[in-house]
N, C-alpha and C positions, 0 to 999 in steps of 0.2 A: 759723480753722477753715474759712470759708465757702472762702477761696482754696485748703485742703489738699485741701479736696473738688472741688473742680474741678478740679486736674490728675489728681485719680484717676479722672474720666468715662472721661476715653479707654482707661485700662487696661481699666477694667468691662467697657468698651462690645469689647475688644477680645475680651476671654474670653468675653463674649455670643455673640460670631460665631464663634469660634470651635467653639462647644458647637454652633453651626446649622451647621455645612458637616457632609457627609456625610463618615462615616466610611468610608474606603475596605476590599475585606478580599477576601480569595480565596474564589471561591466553594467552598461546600460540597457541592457536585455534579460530580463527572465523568462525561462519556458519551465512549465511546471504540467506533468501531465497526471491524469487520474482515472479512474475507471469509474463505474454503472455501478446506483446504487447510493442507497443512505451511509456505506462506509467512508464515501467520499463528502458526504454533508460541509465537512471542515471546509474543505478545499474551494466547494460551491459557496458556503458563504465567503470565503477570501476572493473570491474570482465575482459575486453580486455586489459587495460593497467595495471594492478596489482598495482591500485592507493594506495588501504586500506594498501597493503604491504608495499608502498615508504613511507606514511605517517605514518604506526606505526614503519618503524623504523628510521624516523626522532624524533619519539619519546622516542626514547629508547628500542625499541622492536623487536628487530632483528630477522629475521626466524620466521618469524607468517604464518601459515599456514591459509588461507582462502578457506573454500569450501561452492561452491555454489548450490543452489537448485531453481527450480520453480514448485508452486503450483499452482492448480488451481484457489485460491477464499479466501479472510480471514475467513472464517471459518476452512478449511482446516489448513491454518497458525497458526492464536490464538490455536488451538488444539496441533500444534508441539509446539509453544512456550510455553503452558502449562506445555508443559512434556520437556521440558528442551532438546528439536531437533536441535534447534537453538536460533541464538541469537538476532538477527535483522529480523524483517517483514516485509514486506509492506503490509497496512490496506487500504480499504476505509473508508470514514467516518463515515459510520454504524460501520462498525468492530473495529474501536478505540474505538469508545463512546460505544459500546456493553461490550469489557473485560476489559474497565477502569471502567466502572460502576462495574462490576462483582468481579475487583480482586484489590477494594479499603482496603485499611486495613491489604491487603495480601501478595499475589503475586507481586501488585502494579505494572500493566502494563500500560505504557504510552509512547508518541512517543519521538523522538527524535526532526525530522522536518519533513515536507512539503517532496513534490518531485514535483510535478507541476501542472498546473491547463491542464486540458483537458477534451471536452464534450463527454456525454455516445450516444449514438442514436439507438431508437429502429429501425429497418428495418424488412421490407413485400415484400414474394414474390405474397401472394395473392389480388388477385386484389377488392376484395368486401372489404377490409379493407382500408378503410378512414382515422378514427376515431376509438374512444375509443369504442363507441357505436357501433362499426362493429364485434367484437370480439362473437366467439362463442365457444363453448366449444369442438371445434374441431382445433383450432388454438391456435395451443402450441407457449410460448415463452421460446428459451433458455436464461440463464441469467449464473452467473459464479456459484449464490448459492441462492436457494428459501430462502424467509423471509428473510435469513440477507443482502445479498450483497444489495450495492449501490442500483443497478437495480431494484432490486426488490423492496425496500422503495421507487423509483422513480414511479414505476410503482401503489403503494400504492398512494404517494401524487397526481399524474397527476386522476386517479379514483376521488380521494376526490375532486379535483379543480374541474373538468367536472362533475360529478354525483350527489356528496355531500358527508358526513361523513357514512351516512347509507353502503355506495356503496364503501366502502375506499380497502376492499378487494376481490373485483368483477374479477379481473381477476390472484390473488393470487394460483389460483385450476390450471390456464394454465402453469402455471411454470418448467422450468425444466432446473435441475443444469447441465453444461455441459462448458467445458474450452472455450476459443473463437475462436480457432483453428475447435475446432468442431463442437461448434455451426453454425460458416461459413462453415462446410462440411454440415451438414444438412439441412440448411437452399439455398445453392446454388444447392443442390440434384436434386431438383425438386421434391421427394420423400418421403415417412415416414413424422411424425404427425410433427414434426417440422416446421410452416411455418414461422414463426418468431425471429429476434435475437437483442437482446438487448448489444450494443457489445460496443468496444471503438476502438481506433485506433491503427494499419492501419486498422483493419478489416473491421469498416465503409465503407470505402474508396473501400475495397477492392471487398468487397459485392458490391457496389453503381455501378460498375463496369458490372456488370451483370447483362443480358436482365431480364425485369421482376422484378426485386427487387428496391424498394425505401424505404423512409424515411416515416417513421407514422410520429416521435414525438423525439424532441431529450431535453436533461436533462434540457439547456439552457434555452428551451422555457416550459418546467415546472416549473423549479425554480422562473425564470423572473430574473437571473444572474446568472455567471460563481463561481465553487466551485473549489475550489482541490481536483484532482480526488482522492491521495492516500498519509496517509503520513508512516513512517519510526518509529516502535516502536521495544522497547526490557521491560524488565523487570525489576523493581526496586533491586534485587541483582545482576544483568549486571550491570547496571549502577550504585550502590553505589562501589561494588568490582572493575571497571576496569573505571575508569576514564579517564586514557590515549588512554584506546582504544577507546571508544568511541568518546573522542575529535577527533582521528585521523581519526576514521570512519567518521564523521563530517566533515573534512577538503576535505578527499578522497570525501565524495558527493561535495560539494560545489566545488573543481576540475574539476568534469566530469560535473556539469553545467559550467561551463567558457566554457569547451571544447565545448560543444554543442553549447552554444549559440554564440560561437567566430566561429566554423567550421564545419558547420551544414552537409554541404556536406560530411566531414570525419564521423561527428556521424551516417550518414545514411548508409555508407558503410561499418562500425562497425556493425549497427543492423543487415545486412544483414548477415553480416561474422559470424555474432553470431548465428544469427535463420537460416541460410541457407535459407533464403528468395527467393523467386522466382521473388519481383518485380525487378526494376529496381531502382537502385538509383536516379533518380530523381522526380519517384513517391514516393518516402521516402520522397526525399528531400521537395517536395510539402507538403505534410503533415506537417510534423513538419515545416515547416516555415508561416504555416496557422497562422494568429494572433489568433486564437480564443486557440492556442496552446502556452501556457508560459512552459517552463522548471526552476524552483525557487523555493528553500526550504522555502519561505516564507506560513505559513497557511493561509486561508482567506476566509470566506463569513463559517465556520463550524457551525453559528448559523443557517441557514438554513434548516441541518438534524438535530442538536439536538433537537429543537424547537421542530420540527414535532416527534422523535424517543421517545421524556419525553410525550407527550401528545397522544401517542397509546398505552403506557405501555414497547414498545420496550424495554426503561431503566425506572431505577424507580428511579433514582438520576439524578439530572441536575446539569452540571457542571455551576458556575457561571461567565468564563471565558473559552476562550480558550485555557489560560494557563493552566489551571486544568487538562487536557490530556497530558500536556507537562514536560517533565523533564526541571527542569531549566536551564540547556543548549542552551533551543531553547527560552527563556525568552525574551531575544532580538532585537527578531524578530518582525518587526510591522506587526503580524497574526490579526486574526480577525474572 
C-alpha cells in the first residue's frame, strides 16, 4: 500500500500544477479604432451591423464586447497602439512602414489586411495656384498629419518629380495637421491661412462642390498608379494571444466588403447614419461606385512608398516583401 502511494505523489503532484498555471483565453474586449472618411466604410459597416460580434461568436466567443473610436491620422493611432488603447488600427502606407520598421524585434507591429484602394487629391481655393511652383509661404496645406501621413510623403514625392531631389521638402514648412472634416471647414471658409486641403473621400468630392475650389494634383497622377489607401494593423502579442479573434475580425472585414460591394446603395445609407452626413445618398452612392474606388483587403502597388520612405531615411530598414508588414494571416493574398 505504502509503495502504491508513492508512485502516485508524482501524478497528484502533477495535476496540482497543473490546476496553478494560468489558463490562457482570448480576450473579451475589442477596441478597434478608425478615422473620417468613406476609407473607413469597412470598418463602419462592422461597427452598424455588429459583424466582429456575429463572427467572434461563431467562433466560440460569446459576449465580446467591441468599442469603437476614430482618430485623426496614424500617427495619432500608432501612439494608442503603442500604449496598449487598442487593438486594431487603420494605417496608411507611411504609418505601417513607419512602426514596423520601429517595433521590429519588439512590439512587432504589422497589418492584418488591406481595406481598399482610394485616390488622396490635393484641392485650392486659390486661384494663382496652378502648380507646384505656384505655392508661397502663405498657402497653408492641411493634411491629417505633417511628415508622416500619406499626404504629406505625397506631397514630398510630387516636389521631388517636378523640382528635383534638392527641392523634395519645399513645401513641407506649409503643412498643417488637421482632421478632414476640418480641413474642409477651413479650406471652404474663405478665411484664415488655410488655403489648401489635401484630403480623401467624400471630402474631395465634397470641396469640388464649391464655387472657387478645384483640384492641383491628385496622388494618382503623382505616383503614375493607384495604391491602397490604408491597411488594418495590431501588434504581434494581439495577434500571437488571440488568434480566434483575429481570424474573426478578419472574416467580420471581408463581410462588410461583400456588403458593400454587393449593396452599395445600403452601404451609402450606413455611412450617412453613421457620420450624420448632410449629403444625399446618391452623392455617396456616386463616390463609392467611382472605378477609381475598390473596396478589397487585398494590398498592392505598397512598393511605391516604401521605395521612396528607405531612400529619404523616413525608415532605415526595407522590407524585402510586402509580406514583411504582414502577419501571416494575410500571406495569401495576392498583395504587391
Amino acid at each position: 500500500m505504502k509503495i502504491r502511494n508513492f508512485f502516485c505523489l508524482p501524478a497528484l503532484f502533477g495535476m496540482l500544477f497543473a490546476f496553478a498555471l494560468p489558463v490562457t483565453a482570448e480576450q473579451g474586449e475589442l477596441r478597434i479604432a478608425k478615422q473620417y472618411g468613406l476609407g473607413y466604410l469597412t470598418l463602419m459597416i462592422m461597427e452598424d451591423r455588429q459583424l466582429v460580434e456575429k463572427q467572434a461568436k461563431a467562433a466560440g466567443i460569446p459576449d465580446l464586447k467591441v468599442n469603437w473610436s476614430t482618430f485623426r491620422s496614424s500617427d495619432v493611432m500608432n501612439d494608442a497602439l503603442l500604449s496598449s488603447s487598442v487593438d486594431f488600427v487603420c494605417l496608411g502606407i507611411t504609418g505601417i512602414a513607419t512602426i514596423w520598421a520601429r517595433t521590429r524585434g519588439n512590439v512587432d507591429v504589422r497589418a492584418v489586411s488591406g481595406l481598399n484602394f482610394m485616390p488622396l487629391q490635393l484641392n485650392t481655393r486659390s486661384p494663382h495656384i496652378k502648380g507646384i511652383a505656384d505655392f508661397t509661404e502663405k498657402d497653408k496645406i492641411a493634411l491629417p498629419a505633417v511628415k508622416v501621413s500619406m499626404q504629406a510623403t505625397l506631397l514630398q514625392m510630387w516636389a521631388e518629380k517636378e523640382l528635383g531631389e534638392a527641392n523634395r521638402a519645399k513645401l513641407d514648412p506649409l503643412t498643417v495637421s488637421m482632421t478632414h472634416p476640418d480641413g474642409m471647414a477651413a479650406l471652404v471658409s474663405g478665411g484664415g491661412e488655410v488655403n489648401n486641403h489635401f484630403t480623401s473621400p467624400p471630402f474631395i468630392q465634397m470641396e469640388m462642390e464649391k464655387p472657387g475650389i478645384r483640384k492641383v494634383v491628385s496622388s494618382t497622377e503623382i505616383l503614375g498608379a493607384p495604391i491602397s489607401f490604408n491597411v488594418v494593423a495590431t501588434t504581434g502579442k494581439f495577434y500571437q494571444e488571440n488568434p480566434k479573434l483575429t481570424a474573426a475580425f478578419m472574416k467580420a472585414m471581408q463581410e462588410a466588403t461583400d456588403i458593400i460591394n454587393q449593396d452599395k446603395r445600403g452601404a451609402a445609407e450606413a455611412y450617412l447614419r453613421m457620420t450624420k452626413g448632410k449629403q444625399s445618398v446618391d452623392e455617396i452612392l456616386k463616390i463609392i461606385s467611382d472605378p477609381s474606388i475598390e473596396y478589397s483587403l487585398v494590398p498592392r502597388n505598397l512598393r511605391l512608398f516604401i521605395d521612396f520612405m528607405y531612400k529619404t531615411g523616413a525608415i532605415k530598414v526595407k522590407p524585402d516583401s510586402w509580406k514583411d508588414l504582414f502577419f501571416p494571416i494575410a500571406h495569401d493574398m495576392q498583395g504587391s
